[in-house]
C-alpha positions in Angstrom: -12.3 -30.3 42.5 -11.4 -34.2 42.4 -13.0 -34.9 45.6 -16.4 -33.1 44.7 -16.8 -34.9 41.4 -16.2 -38.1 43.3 -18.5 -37.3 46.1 -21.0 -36.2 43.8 -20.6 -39.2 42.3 -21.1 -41.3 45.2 -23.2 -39.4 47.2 -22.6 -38.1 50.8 -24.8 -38.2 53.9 -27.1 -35.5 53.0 -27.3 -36.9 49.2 -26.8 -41.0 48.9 -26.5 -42.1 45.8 -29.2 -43.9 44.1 -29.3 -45.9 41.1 -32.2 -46.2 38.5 -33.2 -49.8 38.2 -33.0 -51.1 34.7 -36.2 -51.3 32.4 -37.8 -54.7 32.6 -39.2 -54.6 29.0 -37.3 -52.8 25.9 -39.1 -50.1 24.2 -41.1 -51.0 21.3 -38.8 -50.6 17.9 -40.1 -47.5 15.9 -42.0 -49.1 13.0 -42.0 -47.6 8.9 -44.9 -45.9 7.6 -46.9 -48.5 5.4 -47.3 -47.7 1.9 -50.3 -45.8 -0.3 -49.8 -45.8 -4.0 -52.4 -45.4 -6.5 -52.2 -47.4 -9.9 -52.6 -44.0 -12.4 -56.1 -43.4 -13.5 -57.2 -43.0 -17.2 -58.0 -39.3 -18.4 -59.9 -38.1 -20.3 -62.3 -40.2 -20.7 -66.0 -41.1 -22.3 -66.8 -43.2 -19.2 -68.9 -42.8 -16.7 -67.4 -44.8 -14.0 -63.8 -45.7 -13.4 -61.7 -48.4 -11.1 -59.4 -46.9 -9.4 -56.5 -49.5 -8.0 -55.1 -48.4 -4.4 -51.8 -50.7 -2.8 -52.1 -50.1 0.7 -49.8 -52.0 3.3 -52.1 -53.3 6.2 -55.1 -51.6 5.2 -58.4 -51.9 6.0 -60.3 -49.4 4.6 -60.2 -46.8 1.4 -62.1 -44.3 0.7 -62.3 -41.8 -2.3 -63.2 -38.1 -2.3 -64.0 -36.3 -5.7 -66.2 -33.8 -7.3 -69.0 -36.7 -7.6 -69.0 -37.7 -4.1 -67.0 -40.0 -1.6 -66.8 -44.2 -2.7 -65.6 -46.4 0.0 -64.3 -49.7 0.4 -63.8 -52.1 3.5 -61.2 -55.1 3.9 -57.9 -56.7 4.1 -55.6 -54.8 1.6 -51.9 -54.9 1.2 -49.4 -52.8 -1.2 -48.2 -56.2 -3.5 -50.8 -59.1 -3.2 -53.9 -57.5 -2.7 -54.8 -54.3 -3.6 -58.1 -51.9 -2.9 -60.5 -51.3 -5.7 -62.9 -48.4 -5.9 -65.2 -47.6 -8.3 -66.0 -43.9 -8.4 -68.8 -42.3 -10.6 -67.9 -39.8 -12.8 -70.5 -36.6 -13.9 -70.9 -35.6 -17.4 -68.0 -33.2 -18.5 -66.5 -32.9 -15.1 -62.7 -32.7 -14.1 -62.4 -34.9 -11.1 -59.8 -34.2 -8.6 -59.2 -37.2 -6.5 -58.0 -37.5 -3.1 -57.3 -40.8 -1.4 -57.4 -41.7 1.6 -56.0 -45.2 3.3 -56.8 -46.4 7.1 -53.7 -48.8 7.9 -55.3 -51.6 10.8 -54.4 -51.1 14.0 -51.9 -53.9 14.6 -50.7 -55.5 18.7 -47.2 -56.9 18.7 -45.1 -58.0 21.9 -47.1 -55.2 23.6 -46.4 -52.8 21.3 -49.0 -51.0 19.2 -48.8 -50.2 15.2 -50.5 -48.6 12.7 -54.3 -46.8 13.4 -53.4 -44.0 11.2 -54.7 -42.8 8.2 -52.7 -41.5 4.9 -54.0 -39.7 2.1 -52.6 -38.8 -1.6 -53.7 -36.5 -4.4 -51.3 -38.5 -6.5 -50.5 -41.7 -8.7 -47.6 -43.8 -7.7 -45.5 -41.8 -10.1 -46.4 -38.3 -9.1 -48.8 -37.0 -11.3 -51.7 -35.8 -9.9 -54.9 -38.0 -9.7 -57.8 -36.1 -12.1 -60.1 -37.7 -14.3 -61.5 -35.8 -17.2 -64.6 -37.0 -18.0 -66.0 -35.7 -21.6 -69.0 -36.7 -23.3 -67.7 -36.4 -26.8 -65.3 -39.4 -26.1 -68.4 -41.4 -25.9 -68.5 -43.9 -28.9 -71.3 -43.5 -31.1 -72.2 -44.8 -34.2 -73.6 -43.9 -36.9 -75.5 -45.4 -40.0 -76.1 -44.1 -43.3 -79.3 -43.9 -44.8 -80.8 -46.3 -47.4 -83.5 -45.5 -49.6 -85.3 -47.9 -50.8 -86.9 -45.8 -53.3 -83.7 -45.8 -55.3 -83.9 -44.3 -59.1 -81.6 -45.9 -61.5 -82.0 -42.9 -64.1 -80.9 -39.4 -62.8 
């Protein structure tokens, strides 16, 4: 048994050992996935429009789906310095769920290649799901009173 795990291991005439030459560059280390958290959103509301503040590490893009349409938004973003803003539209008593959506930049490093990916969220950095209630009776009016000037002085 000893001398067929040794000549396996050193190969015979029919079989000579070979050995795998080393690899001349080390594998690219396995990156983190960046960050995507959404600043919480204000609801309900009397608004029309609303900002909506997205911290996205390496981004380059956001874009915002909701029941009033898609708003987009194109340049260098990061999760702590330098966040996304969007401003979304809202429609007139309309619940608004939002989904988010962050492109993180393609990024070339010692030959390796990072990020090109996209994340999404339908929630706020804490968890609670990302809807906007808009409601027209929230909107501020105001409302003066009436002054006669035909005032009587006798009743």
């Amino acid at each position: 048994m000893l001398t067929g795990m040794l000549s396996a291991a050193l190969g015979s005439a029919e079989h000579p050992a070979t050995m795998a030459a080393p690899p001349l560059d080390p594998p690219c280390p396995i990156p983190t996935q960046e960050p995507l958290w959404v600043d919480p959103v204000t609801s309900p509301t009397g608004q029309f429009t609303q900002v909506v503040t997205v911290r996205l590490g390496n981004g380059e893009a956001v874009t915002i789906t909701a029941e009033s349409g898609t708003f987009a938004t194109h340049g260098d973003y990061d999760a702590y310095f330098h966040p996304a803003t969007v401003t979304i539209a809202l429609l007139t008593d309309t619940v608004h769920s939002l989904t988010v959506f962050g492109k993180v930049r393609t990024i070339v490093h010692d030959g390796c290649i990072y990020g090109g990916y996209t994340l999404s969220t339908e929630r706020d950095k804490y968890g609670t799901p990302l809807t906007i209630w808009q409601r027209t009776y929230l909107t501020r009016t105001f409302c003066l009173p009436l002054v006669s000037s035909h005032y009587s002085a006798h009743r």
